[in-house]
C-alpha positions in Angstrom: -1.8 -2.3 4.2 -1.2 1.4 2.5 -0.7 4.2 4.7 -3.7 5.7 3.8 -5.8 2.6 4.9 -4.1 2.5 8.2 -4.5 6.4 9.2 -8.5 5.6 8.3 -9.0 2.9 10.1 -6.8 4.7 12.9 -9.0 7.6 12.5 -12.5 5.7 12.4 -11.9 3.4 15.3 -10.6 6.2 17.8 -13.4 8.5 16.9 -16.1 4.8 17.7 -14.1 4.5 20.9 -14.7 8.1 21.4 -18.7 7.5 21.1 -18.5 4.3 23.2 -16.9 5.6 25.9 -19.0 8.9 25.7 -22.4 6.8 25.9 -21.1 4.9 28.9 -20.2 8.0 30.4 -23.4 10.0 29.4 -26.1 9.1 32.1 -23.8 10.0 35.0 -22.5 13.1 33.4 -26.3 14.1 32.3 -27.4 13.3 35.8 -24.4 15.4 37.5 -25.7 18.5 35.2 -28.9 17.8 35.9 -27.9 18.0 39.7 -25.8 20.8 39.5 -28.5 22.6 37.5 -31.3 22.1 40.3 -28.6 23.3 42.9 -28.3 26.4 40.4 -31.5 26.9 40.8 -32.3 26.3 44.4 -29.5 29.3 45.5 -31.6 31.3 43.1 -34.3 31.0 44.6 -33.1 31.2 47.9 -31.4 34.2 47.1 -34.8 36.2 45.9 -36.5 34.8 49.2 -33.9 36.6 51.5 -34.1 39.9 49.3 -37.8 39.4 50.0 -37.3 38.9 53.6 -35.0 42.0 53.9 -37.1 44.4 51.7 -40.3 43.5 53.0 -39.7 41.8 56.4 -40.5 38.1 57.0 -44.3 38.7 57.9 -45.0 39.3 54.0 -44.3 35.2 54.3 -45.8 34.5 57.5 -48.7 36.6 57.2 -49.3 36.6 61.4 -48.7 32.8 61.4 -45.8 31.5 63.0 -44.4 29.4 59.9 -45.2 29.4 56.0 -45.5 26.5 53.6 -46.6 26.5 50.2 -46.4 23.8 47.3 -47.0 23.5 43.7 -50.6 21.8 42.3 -48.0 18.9 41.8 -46.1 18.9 44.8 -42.8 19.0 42.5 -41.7 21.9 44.5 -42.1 23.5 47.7 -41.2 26.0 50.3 -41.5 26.5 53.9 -40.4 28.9 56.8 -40.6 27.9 60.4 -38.6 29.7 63.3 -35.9 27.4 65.3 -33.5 27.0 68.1 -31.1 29.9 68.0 -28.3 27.7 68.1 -29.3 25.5 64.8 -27.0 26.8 61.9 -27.7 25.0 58.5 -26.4 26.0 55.0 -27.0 22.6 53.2 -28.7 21.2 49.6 -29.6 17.1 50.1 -31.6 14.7 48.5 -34.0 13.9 51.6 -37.7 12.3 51.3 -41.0 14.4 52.5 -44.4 13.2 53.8 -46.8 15.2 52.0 -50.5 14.6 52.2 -49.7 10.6 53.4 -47.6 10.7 50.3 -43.5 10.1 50.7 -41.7 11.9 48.2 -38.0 12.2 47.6 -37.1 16.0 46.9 -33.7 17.7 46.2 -34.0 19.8 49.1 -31.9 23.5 50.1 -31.9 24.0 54.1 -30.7 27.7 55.0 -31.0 29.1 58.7 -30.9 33.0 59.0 -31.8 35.5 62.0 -33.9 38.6 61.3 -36.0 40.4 63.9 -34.1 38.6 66.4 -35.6 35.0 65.6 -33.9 32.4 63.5 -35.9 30.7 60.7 -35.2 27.9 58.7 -35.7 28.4 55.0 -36.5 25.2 53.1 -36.8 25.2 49.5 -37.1 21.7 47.8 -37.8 19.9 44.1 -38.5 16.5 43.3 -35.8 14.2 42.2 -38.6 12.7 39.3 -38.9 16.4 37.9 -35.2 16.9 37.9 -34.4 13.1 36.1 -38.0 13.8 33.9 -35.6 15.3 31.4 -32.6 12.9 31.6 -33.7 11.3 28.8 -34.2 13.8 26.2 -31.2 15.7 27.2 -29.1 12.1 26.8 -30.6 11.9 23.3 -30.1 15.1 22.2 -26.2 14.8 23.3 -25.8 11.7 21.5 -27.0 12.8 18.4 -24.8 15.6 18.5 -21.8 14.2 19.2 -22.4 11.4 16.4 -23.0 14.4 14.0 -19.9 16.0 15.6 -17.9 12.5 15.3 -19.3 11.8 11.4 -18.0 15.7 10.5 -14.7 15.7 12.3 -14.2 12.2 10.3 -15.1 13.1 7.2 -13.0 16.5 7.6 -9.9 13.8 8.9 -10.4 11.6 6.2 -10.2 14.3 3.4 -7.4 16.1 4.9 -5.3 13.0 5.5 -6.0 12.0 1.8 -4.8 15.7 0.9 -2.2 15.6 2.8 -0.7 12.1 1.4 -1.7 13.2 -1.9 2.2 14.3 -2.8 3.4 10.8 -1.2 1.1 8.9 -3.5 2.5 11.2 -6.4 5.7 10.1 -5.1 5.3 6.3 -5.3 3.7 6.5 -8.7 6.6 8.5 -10.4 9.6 7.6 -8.3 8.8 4.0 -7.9 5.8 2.3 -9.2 6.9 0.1 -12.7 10.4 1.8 -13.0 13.0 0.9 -15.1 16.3 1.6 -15.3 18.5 3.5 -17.0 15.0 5.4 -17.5 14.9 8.3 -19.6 12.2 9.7 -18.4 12.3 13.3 -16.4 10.5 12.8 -12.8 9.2 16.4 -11.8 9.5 17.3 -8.3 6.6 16.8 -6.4 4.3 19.8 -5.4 4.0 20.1 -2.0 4.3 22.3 1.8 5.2 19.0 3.8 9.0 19.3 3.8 9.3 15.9 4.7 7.9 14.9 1.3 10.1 16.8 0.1 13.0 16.0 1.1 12.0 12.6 0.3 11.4 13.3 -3.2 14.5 15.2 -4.0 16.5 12.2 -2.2 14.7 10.1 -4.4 15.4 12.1 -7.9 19.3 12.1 -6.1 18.8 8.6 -6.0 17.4 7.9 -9.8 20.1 10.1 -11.0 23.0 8.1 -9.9 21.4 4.9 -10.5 21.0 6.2 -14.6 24.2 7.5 -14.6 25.9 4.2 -13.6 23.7 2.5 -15.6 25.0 4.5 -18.2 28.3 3.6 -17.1 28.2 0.4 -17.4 26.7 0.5 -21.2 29.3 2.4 -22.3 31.7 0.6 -20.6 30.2 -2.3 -22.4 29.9 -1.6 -25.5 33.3 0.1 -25.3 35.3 -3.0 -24.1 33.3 -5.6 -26.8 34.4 -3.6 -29.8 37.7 -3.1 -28.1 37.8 -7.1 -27.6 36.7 -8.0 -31.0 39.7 -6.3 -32.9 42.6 -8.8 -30.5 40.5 -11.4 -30.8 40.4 -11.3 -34.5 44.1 -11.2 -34.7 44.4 -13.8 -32.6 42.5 -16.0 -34.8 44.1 -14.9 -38.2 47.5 -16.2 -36.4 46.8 -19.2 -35.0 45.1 -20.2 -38.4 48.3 -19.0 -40.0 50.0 -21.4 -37.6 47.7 -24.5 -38.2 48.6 -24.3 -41.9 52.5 -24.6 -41.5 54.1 -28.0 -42.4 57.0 -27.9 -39.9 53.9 -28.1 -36.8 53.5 -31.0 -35.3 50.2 -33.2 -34.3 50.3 -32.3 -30.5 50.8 -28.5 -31.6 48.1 -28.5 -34.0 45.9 -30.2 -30.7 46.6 -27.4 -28.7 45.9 -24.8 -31.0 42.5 -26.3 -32.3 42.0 -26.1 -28.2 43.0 -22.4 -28.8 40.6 -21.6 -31.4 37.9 -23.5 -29.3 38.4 -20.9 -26.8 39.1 -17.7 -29.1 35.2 -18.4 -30.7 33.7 -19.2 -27.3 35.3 -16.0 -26.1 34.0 -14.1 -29.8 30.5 -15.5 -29.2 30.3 -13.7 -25.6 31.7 -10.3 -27.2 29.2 -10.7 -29.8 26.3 -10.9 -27.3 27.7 -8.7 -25.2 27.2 -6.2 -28.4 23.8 -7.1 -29.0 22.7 -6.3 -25.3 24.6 -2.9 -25.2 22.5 -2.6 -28.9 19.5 -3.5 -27.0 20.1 -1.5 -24.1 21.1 1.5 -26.2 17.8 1.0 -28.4 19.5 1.0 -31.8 17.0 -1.4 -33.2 14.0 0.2 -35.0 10.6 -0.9 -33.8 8.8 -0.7 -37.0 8.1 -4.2 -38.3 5.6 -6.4 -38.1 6.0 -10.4 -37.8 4.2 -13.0 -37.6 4.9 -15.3 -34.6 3.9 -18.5 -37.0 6.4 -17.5 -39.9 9.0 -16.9 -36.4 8.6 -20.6 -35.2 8.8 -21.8 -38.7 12.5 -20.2 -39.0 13.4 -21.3 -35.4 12.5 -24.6 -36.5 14.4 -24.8 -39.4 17.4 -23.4 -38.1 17.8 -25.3 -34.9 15.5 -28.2 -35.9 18.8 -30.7 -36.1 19.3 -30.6 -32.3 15.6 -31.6 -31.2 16.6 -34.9 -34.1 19.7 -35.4 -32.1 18.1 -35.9 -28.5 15.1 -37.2 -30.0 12.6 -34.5 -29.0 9.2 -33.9 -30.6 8.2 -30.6 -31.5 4.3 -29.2 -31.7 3.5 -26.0 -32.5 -0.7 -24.5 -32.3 -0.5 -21.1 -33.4 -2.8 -18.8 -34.6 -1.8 -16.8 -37.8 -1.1 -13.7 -35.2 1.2 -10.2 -36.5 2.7 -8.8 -34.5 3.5 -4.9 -34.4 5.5 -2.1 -34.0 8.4 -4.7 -33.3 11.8 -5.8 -34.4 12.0 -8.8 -36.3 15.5 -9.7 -35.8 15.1 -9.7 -32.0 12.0 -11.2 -31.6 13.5 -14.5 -34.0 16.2 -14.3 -31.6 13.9 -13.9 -28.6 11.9 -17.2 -29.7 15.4 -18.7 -30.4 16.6 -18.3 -27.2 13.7 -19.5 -25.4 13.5 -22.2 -27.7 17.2 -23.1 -27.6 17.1 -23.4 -23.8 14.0 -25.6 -23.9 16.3 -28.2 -26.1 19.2 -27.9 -23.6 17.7 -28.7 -20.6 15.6 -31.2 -21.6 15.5 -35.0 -21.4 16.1 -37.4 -24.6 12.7 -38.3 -26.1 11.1 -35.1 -24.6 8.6 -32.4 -25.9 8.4 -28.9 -26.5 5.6 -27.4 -27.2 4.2 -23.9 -28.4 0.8 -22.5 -28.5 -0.8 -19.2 -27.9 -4.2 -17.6 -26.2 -5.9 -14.3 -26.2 -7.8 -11.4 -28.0 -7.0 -8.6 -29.0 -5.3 -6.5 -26.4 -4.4 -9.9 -24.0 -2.2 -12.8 -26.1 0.0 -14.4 -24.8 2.5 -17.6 -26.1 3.1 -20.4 -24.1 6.7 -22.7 -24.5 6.1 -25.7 -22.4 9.1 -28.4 -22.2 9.4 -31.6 -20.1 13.0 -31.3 -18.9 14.6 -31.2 -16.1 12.8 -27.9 -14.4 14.3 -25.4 -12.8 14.8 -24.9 -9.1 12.5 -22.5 -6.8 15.7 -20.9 -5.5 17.1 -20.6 -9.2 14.0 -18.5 -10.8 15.3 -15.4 -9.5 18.5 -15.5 -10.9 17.9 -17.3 -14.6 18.1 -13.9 -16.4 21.4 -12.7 -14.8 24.2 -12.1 -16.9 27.3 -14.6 -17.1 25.5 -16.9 -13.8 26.0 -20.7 -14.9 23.4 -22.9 -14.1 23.9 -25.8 -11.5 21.2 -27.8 -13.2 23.5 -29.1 -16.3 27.7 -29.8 -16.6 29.2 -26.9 -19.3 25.3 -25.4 -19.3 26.9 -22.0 -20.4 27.9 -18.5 -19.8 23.9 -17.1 -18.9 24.1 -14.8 -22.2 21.5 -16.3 -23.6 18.6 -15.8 -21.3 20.5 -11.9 -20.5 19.8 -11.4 -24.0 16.0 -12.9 -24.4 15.2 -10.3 -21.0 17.1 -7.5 -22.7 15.1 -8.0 -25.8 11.4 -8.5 -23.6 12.1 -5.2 -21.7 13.2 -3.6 -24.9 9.5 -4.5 -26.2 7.8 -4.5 -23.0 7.3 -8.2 -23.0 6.5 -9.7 -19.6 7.9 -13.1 -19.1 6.6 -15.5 -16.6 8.0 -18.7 -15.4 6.3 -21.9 -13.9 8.9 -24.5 -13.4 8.4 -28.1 -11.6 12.0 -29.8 -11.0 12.1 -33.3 -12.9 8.7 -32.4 -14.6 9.4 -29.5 -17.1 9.0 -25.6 -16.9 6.6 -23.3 -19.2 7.2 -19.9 -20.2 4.4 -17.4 -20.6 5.0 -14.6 -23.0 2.7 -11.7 -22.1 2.8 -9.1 -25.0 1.6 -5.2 -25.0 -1.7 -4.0 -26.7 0.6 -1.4 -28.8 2.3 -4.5 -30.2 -0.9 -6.2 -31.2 
């Protein structure tokens, strides 16, 4: 999962937690307000009785009776004074239940005792409990809909920050490392960004690419260097022994050894040789301006390797369409074909097949090289294409030039290969080639 698809869900499931918990929570916290409201409220009022009392004296409540009590139309709230024992001190609010007119009624209620006059009365100031909770509802409603408007905001805000914010890490990924290639000369511009992490990522990348290119470039040069130097002994080497074959005075088990010789000298000029044609490759010094058709190709194939399918006995069809292809090398794609081609014959059984065919419109074809040899190993697929690795599959099955050569020549034309290989039942090769070549 991308980082960005992790920090959302992150982001969206503790904001849902957030609400869940806040709904569980929001009755009792309502209720508390609501309580500590209606205390709020009760001191108030208590407060403006007293001033009342001490502005006006207590009989502007009593009124020549000896207590007062007065309630609403609704008997939500009331209040009452009534003298007491001198020794009764209360300073309490409670939830306690009334008898009012034969009716029992639970009221939230405030119970003060003062003195004036030299009597102590007993202030009672009470509210229903159903008038308080009356607006419990609404208020729960109205809270929940504005914490979900607050949750949706903060996460959309979140969401498009965090995709800002990762913007220069995506930039990263796509220019540093998605599809690259190396040696590559393209220039990777630093990324744009405040985050010094990401920067310090990027530069370490560019760091990286760098000295990855330049020992790639090593390594060409190196290459191309030692084949040319190889090629100059190696053709002296050969001029001599052939000079040496020719005299009289050498004898049959001489002239053995140094047909043994030769044997070796052209194995060893066949590797130089494709060890120049990869560094060619590699160092793009083939012109991509022909165009070929992959019938006319198969036909030459065919005709030049045609006597080793008659030796094991292996048939040979071929469904092509009359495709040309662009923008191309000619030379390399014979010899990409050949390769491909060649290798099918080698590893496959006497009285086998090969066969070629192709698929696709414009913009999507593809060519398909099934065989029914041997297969190739699961553990082997990663390695077929690696330079001078000898297959475990056949005795003597060569140096691993020749499929080193066929990838050079795919990457050079941006040819994806895919292999599907079943040991003892045969492997196919799918040739994938770009639109700018069709």
């Amino acid at each position: 999962m991308k980082l960005l698809s992790k920090l959302t869900l992150f982001i969206t499931l503790s904001k849902l937690i957030i609400v869940v918990v806040f709904v569980l929570l929001l009755p009792f916290l309502v209720e508390e307000i609501a309580s500590s409201y209606t205390n709020y409220n009760l001191r108030q009022q208590q407060e403006k009785v007293l001033k009342e009392v001490s502005k006006n004296g207590i009989d502007s409540y009593l009124q020549g009776a000896e207590s007062f009590g007065s309630y609403t139309m609704l008997k939500e709230e009331y209040i009452a004074l009534e003298p007491v024992s001198d020794t009764l001190t209360l300073d309490t609010i409670e939830t306690e239940q009334r008898i009012v007119e034969q009716d029992t009624i639970t009221y939230r209620i405030l119970s003060h005792t003062f003195r004036t006059k030299g009597q102590t009365y007993l202030l009672e100031i009470g509210k229903t409990t159903s008038s308080i909770n009356q607006y419990n509802r609404p208020l729960q409603r109205i809270a929940l809909y504005v914490l979900i408007s607050l949750i949706f905001l903060t996460l959309l805000i979140d969401l498009v920050f965090t995709r800002f914010l990762l913007r220069p890490l995506g930039f990263i990924i796509k220019t540093k490392l998605t599809d690259q290639q190396f040696p590559s000369n393209k220039h990777s511009p630093p990324v744009r960004t405040s985050t010094i992490d990401f920067k310090y990522l990027d530069q370490s990348l560019i760091s990286l690419m760098e000295q990855i290119n330049e020992t790639f470039e090593k390594e060409r040069e190196f290459t191309a260097n030692a084949s040319h130097e190889l090629m100059t002994p190696i053709s002296i080497l050969q001029h001599k022994i052939e000079n040496l074959m020719l005299l009289e005075e050498v004898n049959e088990p001489v002239q053995l050894r140094l047909i043994e010789m030769m044997k070796t000298l052209n194995r060893l000029k066949r590797i130089v040789r494709s060890l120049l044609l990869i560094s060619r490759i590699e160092n793009e010094q083939f012109a991509k301006s022909d165009e070929a058709s992959v019938k006319e190709l198969l036909d030459d194939v065919i005709e030049e390797i045609g006597h080793r399918m008659e030796e094991k006995n292996i048939k040979f069809d071929v469904k092509v369409s009359d495709r040309v292809l662009k923008n191309c090398s000619r030379d390399l794609l014979f010899q990409f074909l050949y390769n491909l081609i060649n290798n099918a014959i080698k590893y496959n059984k006497p009285g086998g097949k090969i066969s070629v065919s192709d698929s696709g419109k414009e913009g999507n074809y593809r060519i398909y090289i099934k065989d029914t040899g041997i297969g190739i190993p699961k553990e082997e697929l990663p390695f077929i294409f690696n330079r001078f690795r000898k297959s475990n599959l056949q005795e003597g099955s060569g140096y691993g030039l020749g499929l080193a050569i066929t990838k050079s020549i795919a990457e050079y034309h941006n040819i994806e290969i895919r292999i599907d290989s079943v040991v003892d039942d045969g492997t196919i090769f799918t040739l994938i080639f770009p639109p700018m070549m069709q």
